[in-house]
VOGU-3710 file (C-alpha; in Angstrom, 3 decimals, decimal comma):
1> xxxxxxxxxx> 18,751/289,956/211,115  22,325/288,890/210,347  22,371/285,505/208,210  24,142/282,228/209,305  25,827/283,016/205,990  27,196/286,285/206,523  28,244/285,534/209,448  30,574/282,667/208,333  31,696/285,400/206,154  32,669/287,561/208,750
11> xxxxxxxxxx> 34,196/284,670/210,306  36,737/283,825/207,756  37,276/287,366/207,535  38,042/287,662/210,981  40,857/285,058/211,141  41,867/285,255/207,858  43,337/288,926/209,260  44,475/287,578/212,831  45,985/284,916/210,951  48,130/287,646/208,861
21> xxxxxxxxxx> 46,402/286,813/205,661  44,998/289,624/203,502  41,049/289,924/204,088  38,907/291,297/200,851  36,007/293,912/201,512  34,567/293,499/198,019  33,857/289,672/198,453  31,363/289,867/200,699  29,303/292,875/201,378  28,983/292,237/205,240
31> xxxxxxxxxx> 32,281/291,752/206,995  33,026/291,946/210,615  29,910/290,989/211,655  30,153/290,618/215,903  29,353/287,304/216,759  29,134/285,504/220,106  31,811/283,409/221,795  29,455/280,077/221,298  29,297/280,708/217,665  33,380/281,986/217,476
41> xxxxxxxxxx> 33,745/277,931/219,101  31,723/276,251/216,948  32,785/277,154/213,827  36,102/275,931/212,046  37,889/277,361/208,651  40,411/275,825/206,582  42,951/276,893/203,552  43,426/273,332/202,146  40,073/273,800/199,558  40,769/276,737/197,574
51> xxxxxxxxxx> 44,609/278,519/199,397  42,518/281,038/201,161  40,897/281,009/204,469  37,197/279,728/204,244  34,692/278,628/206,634  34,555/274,901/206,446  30,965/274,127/205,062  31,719/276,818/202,296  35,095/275,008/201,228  35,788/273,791/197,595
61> xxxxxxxxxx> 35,822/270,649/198,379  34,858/268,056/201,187  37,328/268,669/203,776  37,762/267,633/207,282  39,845/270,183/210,329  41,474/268,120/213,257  42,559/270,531/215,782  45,230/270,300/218,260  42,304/270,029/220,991  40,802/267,086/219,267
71> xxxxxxxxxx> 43,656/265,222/218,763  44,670/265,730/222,826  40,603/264,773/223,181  41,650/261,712/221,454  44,416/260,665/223,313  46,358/260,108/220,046  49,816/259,562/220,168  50,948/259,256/215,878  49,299/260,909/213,231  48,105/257,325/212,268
81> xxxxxxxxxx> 45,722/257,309/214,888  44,265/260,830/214,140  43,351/260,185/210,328  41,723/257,191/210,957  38,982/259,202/212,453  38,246/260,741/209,165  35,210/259,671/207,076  35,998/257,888/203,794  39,773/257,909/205,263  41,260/254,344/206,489
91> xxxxxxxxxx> 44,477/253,424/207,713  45,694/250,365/206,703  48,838/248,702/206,944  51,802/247,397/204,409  53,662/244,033/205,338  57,280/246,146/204,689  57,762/247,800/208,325  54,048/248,033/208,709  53,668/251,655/206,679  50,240/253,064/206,647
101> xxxxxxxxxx> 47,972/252,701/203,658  46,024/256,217/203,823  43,015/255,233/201,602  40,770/257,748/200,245  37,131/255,887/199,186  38,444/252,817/198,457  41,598/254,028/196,365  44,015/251,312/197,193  46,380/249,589/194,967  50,009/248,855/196,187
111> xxxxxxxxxx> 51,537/248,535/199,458  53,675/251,925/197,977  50,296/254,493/198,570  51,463/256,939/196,198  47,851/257,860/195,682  47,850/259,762/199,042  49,688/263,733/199,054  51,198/264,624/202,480  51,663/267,843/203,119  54,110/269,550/205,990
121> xxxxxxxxxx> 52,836/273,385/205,984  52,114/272,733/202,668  55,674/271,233/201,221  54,914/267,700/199,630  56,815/264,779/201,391  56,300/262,538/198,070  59,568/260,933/196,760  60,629/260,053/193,473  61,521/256,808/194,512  57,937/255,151/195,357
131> xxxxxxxxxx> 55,750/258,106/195,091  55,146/258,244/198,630  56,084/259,394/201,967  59,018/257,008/202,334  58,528/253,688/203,193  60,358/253,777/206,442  57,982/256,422/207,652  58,151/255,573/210,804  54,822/257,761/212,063  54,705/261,315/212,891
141> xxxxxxxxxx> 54,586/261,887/216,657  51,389/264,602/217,345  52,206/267,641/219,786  53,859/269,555/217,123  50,922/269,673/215,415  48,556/272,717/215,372  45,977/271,172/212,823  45,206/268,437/210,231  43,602/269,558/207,369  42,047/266,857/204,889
151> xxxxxxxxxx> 40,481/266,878/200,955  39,090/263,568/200,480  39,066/263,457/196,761  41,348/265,333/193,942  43,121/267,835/194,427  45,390/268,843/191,240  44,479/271,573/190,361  46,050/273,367/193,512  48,516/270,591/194,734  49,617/269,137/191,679
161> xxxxxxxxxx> 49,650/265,608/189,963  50,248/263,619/193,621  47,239/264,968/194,597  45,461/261,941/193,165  43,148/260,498/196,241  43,269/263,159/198,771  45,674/265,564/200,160  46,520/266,017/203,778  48,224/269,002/204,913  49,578/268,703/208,577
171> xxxxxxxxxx> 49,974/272,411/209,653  52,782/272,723/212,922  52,263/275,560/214,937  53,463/278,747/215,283  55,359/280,850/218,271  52,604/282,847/218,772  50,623/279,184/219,565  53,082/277,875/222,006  53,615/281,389/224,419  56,224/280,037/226,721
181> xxxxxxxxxx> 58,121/276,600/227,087  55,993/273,267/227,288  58,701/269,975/228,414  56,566/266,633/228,737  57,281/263,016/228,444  55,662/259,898/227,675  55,818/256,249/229,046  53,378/252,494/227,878  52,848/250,010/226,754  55,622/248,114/224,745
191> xxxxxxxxxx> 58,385/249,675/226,167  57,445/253,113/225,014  58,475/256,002/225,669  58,566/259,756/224,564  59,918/262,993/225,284  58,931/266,679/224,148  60,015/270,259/224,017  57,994/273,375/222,762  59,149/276,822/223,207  57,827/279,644/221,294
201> xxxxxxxxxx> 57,531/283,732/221,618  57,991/287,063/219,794  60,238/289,906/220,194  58,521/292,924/218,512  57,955/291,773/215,143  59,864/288,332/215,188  58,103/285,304/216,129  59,407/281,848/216,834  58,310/278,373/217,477  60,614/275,478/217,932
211> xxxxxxxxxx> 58,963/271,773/218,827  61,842/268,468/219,552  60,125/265,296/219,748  61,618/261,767/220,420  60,644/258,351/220,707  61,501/255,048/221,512  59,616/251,590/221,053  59,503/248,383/220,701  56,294/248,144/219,139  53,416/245,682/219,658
221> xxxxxxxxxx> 54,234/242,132/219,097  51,226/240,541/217,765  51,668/236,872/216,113  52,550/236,227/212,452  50,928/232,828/212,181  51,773/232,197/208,304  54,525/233,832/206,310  55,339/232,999/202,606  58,419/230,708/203,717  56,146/229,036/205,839
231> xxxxxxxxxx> 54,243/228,059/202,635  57,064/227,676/200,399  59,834/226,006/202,681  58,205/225,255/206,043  61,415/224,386/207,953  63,470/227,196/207,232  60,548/229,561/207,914  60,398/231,663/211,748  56,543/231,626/211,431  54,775/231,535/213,834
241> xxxxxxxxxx> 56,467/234,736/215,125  56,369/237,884/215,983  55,750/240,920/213,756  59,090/243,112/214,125  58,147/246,845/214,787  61,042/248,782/216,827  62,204/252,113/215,985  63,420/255,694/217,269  62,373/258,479/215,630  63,057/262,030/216,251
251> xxxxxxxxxx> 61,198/265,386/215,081  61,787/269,063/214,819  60,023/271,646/213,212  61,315/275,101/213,661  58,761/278,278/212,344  60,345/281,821/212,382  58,641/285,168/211,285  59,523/288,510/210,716  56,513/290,767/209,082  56,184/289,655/205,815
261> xxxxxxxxxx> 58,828/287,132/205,550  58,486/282,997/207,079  61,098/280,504/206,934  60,635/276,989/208,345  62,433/273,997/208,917  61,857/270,767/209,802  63,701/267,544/210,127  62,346/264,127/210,747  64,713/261,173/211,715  63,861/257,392/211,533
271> xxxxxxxxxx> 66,406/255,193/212,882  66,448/251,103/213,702  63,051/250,635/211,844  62,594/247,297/211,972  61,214/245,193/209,211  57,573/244,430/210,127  56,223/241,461/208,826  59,105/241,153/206,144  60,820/243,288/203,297  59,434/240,048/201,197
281> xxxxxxxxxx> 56,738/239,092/203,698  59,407/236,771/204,912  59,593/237,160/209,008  63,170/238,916/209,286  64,132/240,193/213,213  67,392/241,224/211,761  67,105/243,901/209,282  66,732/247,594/209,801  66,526/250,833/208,496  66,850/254,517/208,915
291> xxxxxxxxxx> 65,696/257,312/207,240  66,349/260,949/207,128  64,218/263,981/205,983  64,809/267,327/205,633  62,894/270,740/204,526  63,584/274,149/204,422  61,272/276,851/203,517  61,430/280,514/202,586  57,906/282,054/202,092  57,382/285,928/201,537
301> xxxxxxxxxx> 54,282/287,558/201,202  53,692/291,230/199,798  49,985/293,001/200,384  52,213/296,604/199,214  53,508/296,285/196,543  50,232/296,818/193,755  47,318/298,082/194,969  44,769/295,074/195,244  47,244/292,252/195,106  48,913/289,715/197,281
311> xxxxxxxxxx> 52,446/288,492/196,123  54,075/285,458/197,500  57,600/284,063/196,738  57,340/280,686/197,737  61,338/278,282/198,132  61,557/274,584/199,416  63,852/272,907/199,319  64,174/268,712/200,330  66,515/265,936/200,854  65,858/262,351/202,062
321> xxxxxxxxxx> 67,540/259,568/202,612  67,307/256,105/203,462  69,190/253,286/204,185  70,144/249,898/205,788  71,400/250,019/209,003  71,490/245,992/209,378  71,265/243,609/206,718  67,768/242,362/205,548  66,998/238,675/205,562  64,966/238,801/202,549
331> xxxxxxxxxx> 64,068/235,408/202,771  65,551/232,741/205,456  66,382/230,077/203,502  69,192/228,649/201,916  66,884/226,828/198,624  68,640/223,815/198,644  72,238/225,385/199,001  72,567/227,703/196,756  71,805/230,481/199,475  73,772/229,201/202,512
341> xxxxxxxxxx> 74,195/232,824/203,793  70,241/232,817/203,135  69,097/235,527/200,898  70,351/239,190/201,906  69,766/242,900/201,174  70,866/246,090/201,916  69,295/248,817/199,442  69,592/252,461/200,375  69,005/255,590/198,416  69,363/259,487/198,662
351> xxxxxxxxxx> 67,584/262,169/196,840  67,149/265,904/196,655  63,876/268,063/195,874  63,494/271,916/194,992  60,879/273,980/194,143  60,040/277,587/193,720  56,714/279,371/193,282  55,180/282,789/192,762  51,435/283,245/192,952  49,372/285,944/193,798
361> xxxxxxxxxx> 45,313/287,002/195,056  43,726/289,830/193,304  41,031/291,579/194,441  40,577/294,519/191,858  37,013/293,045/190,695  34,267/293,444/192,824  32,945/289,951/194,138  35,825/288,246/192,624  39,256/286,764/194,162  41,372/285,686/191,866
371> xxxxxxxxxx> 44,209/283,257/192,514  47,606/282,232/190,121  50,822/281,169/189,949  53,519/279,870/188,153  56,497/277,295/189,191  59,158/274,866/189,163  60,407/271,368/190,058  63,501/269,662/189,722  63,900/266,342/191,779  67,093/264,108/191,881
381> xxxxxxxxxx> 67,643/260,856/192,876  70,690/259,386/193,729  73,129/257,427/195,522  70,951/254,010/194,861  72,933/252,020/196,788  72,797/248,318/196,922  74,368/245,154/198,818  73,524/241,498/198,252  74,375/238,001/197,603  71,645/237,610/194,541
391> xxxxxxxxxx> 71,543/238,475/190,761  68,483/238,886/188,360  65,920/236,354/188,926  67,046/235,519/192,249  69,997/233,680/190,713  73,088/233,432/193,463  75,899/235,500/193,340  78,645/233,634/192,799  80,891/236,550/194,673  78,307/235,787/197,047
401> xxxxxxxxxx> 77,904/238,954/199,419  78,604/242,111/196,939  78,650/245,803/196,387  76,311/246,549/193,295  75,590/249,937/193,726  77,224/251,209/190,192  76,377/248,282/188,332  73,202/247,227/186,567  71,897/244,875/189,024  71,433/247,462/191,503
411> xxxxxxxxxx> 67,897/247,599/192,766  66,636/251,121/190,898  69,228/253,453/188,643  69,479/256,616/189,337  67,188/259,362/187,417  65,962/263,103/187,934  62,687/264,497/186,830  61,718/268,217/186,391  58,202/269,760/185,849  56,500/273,272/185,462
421> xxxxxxxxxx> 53,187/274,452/186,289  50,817/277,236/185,988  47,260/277,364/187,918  44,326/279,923/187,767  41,731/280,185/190,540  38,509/282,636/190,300  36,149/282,581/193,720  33,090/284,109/192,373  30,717/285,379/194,559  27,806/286,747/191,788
431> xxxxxxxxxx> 25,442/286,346/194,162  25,326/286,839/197,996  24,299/283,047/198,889  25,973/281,597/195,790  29,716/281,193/194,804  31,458/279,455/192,049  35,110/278,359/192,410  36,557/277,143/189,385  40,354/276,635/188,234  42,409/274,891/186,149
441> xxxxxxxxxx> 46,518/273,928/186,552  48,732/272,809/183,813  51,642/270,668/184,763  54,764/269,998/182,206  56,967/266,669/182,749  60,136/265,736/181,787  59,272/262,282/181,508  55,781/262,413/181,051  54,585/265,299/179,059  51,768/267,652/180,394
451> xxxxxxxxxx> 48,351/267,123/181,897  45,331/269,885/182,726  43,579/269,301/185,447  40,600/270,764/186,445  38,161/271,876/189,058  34,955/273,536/189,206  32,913/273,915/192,814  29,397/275,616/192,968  28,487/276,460/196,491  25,442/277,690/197,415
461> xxxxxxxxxx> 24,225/279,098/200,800  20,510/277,511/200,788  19,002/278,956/203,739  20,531/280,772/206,517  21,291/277,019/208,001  21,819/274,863/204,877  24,744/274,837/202,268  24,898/272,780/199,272  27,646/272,126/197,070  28,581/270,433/193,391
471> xxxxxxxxxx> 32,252/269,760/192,941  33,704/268,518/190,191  37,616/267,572/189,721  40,625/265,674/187,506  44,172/264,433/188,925  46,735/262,962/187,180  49,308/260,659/188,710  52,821/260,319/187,119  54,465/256,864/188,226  57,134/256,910/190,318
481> xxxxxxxxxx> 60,628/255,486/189,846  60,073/252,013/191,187  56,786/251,625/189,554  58,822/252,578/186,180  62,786/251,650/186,787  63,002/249,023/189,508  65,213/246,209/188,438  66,953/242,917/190,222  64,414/243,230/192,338  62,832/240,167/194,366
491> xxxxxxxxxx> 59,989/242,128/195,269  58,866/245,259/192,809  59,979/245,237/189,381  59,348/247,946/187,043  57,641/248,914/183,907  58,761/252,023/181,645  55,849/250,995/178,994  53,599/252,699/182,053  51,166/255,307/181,372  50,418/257,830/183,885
501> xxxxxxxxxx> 47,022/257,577/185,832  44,093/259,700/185,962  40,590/260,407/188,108  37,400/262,482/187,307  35,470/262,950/190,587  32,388/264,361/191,235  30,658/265,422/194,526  27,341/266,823/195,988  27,555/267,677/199,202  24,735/269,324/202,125
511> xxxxxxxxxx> 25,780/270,642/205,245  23,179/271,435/207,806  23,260/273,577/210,732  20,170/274,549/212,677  21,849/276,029/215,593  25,358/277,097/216,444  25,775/273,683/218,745  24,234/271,326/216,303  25,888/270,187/212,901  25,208/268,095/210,128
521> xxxxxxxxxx> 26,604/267,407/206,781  26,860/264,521/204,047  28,454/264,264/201,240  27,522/261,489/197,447  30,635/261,059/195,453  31,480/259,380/192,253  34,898/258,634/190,646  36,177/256,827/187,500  40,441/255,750/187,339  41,944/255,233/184,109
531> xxxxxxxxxx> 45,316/253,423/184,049  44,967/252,169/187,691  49,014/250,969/188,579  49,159/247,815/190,620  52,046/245,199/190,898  51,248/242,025/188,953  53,352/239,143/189,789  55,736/241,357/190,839  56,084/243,908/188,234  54,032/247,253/188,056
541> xxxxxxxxxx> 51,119/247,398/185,483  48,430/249,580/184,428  45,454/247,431/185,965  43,057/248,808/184,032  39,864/251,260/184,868  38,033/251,522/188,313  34,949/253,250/189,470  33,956/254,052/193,173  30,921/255,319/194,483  29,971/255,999/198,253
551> xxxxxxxxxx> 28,395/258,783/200,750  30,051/260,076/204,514  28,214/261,189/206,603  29,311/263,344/209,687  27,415/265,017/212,670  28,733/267,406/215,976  26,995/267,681/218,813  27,501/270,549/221,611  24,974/269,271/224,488  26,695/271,810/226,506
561> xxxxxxxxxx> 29,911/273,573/227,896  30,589/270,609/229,399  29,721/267,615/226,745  30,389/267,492/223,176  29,403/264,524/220,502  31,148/264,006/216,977  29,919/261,068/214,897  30,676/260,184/211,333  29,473/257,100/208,976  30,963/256,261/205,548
571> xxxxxxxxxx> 30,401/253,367/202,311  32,118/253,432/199,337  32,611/250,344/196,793  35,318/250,795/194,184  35,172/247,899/191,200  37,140/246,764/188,790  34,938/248,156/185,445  35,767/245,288/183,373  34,998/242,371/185,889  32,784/244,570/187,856
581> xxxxxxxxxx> 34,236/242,898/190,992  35,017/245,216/194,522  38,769/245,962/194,460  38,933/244,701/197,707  41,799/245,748/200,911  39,333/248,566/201,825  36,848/248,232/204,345  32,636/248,932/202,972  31,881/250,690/206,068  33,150/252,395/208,702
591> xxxxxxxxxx> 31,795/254,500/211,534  33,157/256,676/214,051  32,274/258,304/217,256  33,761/260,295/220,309  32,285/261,909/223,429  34,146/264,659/225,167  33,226/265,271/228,786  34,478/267,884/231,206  33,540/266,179/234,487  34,834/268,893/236,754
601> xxxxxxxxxx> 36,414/271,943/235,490  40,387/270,779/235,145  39,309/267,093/234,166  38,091/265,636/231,642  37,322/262,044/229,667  37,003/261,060/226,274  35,546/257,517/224,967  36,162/256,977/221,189  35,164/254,069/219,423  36,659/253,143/215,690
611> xxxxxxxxxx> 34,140/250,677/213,576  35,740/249,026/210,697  33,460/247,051/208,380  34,880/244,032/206,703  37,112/243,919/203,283  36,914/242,130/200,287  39,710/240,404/199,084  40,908/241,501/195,577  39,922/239,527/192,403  41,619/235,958/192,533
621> xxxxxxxxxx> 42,348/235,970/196,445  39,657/233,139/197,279  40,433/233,951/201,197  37,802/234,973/203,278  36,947/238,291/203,837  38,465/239,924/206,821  36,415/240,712/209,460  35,236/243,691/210,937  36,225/245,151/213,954  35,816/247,765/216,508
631> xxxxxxxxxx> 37,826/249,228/218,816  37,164/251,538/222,022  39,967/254,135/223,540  39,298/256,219/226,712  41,917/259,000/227,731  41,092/261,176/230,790  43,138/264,882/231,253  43,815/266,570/234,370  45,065/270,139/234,750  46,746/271,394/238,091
641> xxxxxxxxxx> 48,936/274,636/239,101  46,668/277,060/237,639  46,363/274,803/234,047  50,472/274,796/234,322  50,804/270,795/235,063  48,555/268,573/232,845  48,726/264,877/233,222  46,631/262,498/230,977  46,329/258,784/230,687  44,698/257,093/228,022
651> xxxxxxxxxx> 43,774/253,146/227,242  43,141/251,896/223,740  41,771/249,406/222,205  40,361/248,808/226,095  38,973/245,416/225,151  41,918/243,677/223,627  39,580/243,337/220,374  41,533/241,130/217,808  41,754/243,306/214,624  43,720/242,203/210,923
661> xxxxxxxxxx> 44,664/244,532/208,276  44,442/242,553/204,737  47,668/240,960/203,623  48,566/241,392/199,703  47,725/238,734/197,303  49,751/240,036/194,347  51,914/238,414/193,386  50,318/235,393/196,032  48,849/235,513/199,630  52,059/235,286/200,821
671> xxxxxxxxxx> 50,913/235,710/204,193  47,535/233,677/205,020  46,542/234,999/208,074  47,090/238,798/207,403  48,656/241,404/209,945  47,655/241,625/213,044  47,089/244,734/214,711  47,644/246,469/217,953  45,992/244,867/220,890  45,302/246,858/224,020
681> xxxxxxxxxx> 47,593/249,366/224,887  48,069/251,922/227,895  49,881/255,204/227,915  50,396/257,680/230,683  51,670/261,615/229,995  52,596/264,587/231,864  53,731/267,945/231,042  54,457/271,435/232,356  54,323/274,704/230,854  56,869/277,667/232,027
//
């Protein structure tokens, strides 16, 4: 009788070599095992856990798949809308252009996120100025996208010292994915509307994939009730109003192959990004921004070379930029004349990433595959540019509307950082139903030193239907340059006395499947921060130590061909160890469900509804909690012209539900009221495939 083990083995096996990535006989005795085409659809694998392929219940970690099929299932239109379907994952919102917050069990400290790692086909997006994925992010638009792949909790010792909270690796697809040419376009609600082009095929052994994506909207215009003029100076304040959201964006992602031998590139543009609820939570319909992003990769991968190793050469290379394209209104008020211009802004900034790599899998010892590398980092950033009509302190210019950007009251000096690493993975399989994965990287700063991190993951296949796992892992976070240089700065000042942060985590985790259409898993978790960095009143600071604690819970359902059920459930309550108070800005609970039903055989309908449980405020905010909320989307998909024409239209938030996202109280609650979210939106598609 062939185990539900082995034959996740074979599995992996199986599209780890249709996939073009080097399969291992010695690993597991039984490979190739023929398995039926209910079983080949119920099963998903990911690479995020451990670099290799993996079925997902074996993974090194607690990790979560989003195909391209459930994310058309969920009639998402941004990335944004996609994650916040994950267990233990929320998407919140900062007041400065409304930027998600991605956080990972309660991990939440400024409005920056640098706790978060985004990945593009595995190339970081993090920038040395705030540690994130720019501030003007501006979303990600979804039908490039082959797959989401998430880690909630560390993951250092593969990704690095970003990978503090979680990693999320958005994987594009391929030419061999797209076949053909796919044009479509996209019209709703707030004078939206997008366009898209994929085209992708193969001539002998080249393959290519090119996606274009634009967009244009105004974005929702939900109320602003309160806003810190409004509590400072009242009559020069333009709350009430409305929270300022337009932007364009544009996105291409371009994957080429030739046998052993990828290079990608991608470019994502931002451009009139309005100001959300204020660069200073200040209403401003005035300022904008654009931002630019660009990556290049060059991957090569040997399986000749040595007998019983894999050799990759990895090269990426980054530059970003961002920058005022109208002049901020950091706050509307002339304080008693000596502003009569009001206050104004116009900070901008370039920088420049590289990195190479060379790692390699061995599979000379029997049951063992061993991974390692070795590489190199050199980031730059400069070009801080800065305009205004304000000095230190807020003090007026008396030049009044000036050029700092070589001077020292420019908002951040430029600085460069390098760093070198060296990992070493062993996947153990010393028994057939148990494996230990355990690895360690060390990372070298130039401004920070080094740091070890970690990881050790004991999986263990219980039964031929259960799997447990222990996990165990350390990150390290460096600050970025705001949190450590920022200077003349209304808003974040910075703190070179900062020490870098750091996170044990540890995990046990069950997943459950009696039958190939029935799934359930769960995972406990425990974490403890050291050096948390928040801003306090204004300038960054190690907060001290947290601790978080929490379970997810998460459970498929195949009823049949035509009707499929995904649930999930999650708590987590991260405190401040020496108050013992909640954190706060992070919802307690939050649940999640979604039926898929194909009614006829080229239409189908999806309901989803998103259940977030109310947050805490931070320690010292005495405002009420905010409240919890829930929020129901339905998207129905038809397919004509022999599956050639598809046409979809999808409603959410279908009952106008009033929803807030927590507004900061450090330095002050600067904005009572919080920021309001989306209201009920509609959205109609259609595309066609040549």
């Amino acid at each position: 009788m062939i185990t539900t083990t082995r034959r996740f083995c074979a599995l992996s096996l199986a599209l780890a070599a249709s996939a073009g990535y080097a399969t291992d006989d010695n690993l597991f005795e039984d490979s190739l095992w023929a398995l039926s085409p209910e079983e080949l659809g119920q099963i998903r694998v990911t690479s995020i856990a451990s670099g290799t392929i993996t079925p997902l219940d074996k993974a090194a970690a607690v990790t979560t798949v989003i195909t391209a099929e459930d994310i058309a299932a969920m009639g998402a239109t941004d990335i944004d809308e996609v994650l916040e379907t994950v267990p233990g994952l929320h998407v919140g919102r900062s007041f400065q252009a409304y930027f998600p917050i991605y956080t990972f069990r309660g991990i939440s400290g400024s409005d920056y996120n640098p706790q978060a790692l985004l990945l593009i086909n595995g190339s970081p997006l993090t920038t040395l100025a705030f540690g994130n994925r720019y501030t003007i992010w501006g979303g990600m638009p979804v039908k490039s996208i082959s797959r989401i792949e998430v880690i909630r909790g560390p993951g250092s010792a593969l990704y690095g010292a970003d990978a503090f909270a979680g990693v999320i690796n958005v994987i594009t697809k391929t030419g061999s994915e797209m076949e053909g040419t796919l044009a479509g376009t996209r019209a709703g609600s707030f004078d939206t509307y997008s366009a898209w082009l994929l085209h992708g095929g193969r001539i002998g052994d080249l393959q290519l994939g090119v996606t274009l994506e634009y967009m244009d909207t105004r974005g929702q215009k939900e109320e602003i009730k309160e806003d810190f003029m409004a509590l400072i100076a009242p009559d020069d304040s333009l709350a009430p109003g409305e929270v300022n959201l337009g932007r364009q964006q544009a996105e291409v992602h371009m994957d080429m192959s030739y046998k052993d031998v990828t290079v990608r590139v991608g470019y994502q543009g931002r451009y009139g990004v309005e100001t959300g609820a204020g660069v200073a939570q200040a209403l401003d319909p005035e300022g904008e921004y654009a931002s630019d992003r660009l990556t290049l990769e060059f991957l090569h991968t040997n399986r000749d070379w040595f007998e019983n190793w894999e050799i990759s050469t990895q090269l990426t290379y980054f530059f970003g930029r961002q920058k005022p394209t109208e002049t901020s209104v950091i706050f509307p008020s002339t304080f008693v004349g000596a502003f009569p211009d009001r206050v104004l802004a116009e900070p901008g900034y370039k920088e420049e990433h590289a990195r190479i790599q060379l790692s390699s899998i061995f599979r000379g010892w029997k049951d063992h595959r061993i991974r390692m590398g070795i590489g190199y980092f050199w980031g730059d950033l400069y070009e801080t540019t800065e305009k205004k009509n304000f000095l230190s302190g807020l003090v007026p210019n008396p030049g009044g509307f000036e050029d700092f950007s070589d001077s020292d009251e420019v908002w951040l000096p430029e600085k460069d950082r390098t760093s070198y690493f060296l990992f070493l993975q062993d996947e153990w399989q010393f028994t057939q139903n148990w494996q230990l994965t355990s690895g360690v990287r060390y990372d070298h700063y130039s401004d920070f030193g080094e740091t070890i991190n970690p990881r050790i993951a004991l999986v263990w296949a219980t039964t031929d239907t259960l799997t447990t796992k222990l996990l165990y892992g350390r990150a390290f976070r460096a600050p970025s340059f705001v949190e450590l240089y920022a200077i003349s700065n209304p808003v974040s000042l910075g703190n070179p006395d900062l020490d870098p942060e750091t996170i044990n985590s540890y995990e046990f985790a069950v997943s459950y499947q009696p039958t190939a259409k029935l799934q359930y898993s769960g995972n406990l978790f425990y974490y403890k921060i050291d050096d948390f960095i928040v801003f306090e009143d204004s300038k960054a600071a190690n907060a001290g130590n947290r601790k978080g604690r929490g379970w997810e819970l998460e459970a498929s359902y195949a009823v049949s061909d035509e009707l499929k059920m995904t649930a999930n459930y999650a708590y987590q309550r991260a405190t401040d160890e020496e108050t013992g108070k909640d954190v706060g800005d992070a919802p307690n609970y939050q649940a999640y469900g979604r039926i898929d039903y194909k009614i006829v055989p080229n239409t189908s309908v999806s309901t989803q509804i998103n259940w977030i449980g109310e947050q805490k405020r931070a320690d010292g905010d005495g405002r009420d909690p905010v409240s919890d909320y829930a929020t129901v989307d339905f998207t129905v998909r038809r397919k004509a012209l022999e599956e050639r024409l598809e046409m979809a239209l999808s409603v959410r938030n279908v009952f106008d539900r009033e929803a807030y996202a927590p507004s900061t109280s450090r330095p002050m609650v600067a904005i009572p009221g919080d920021l309001p979210l989306e209201g009920r939106s509609l959205y109609g598609e259609v595309s066609y495939r040549f």
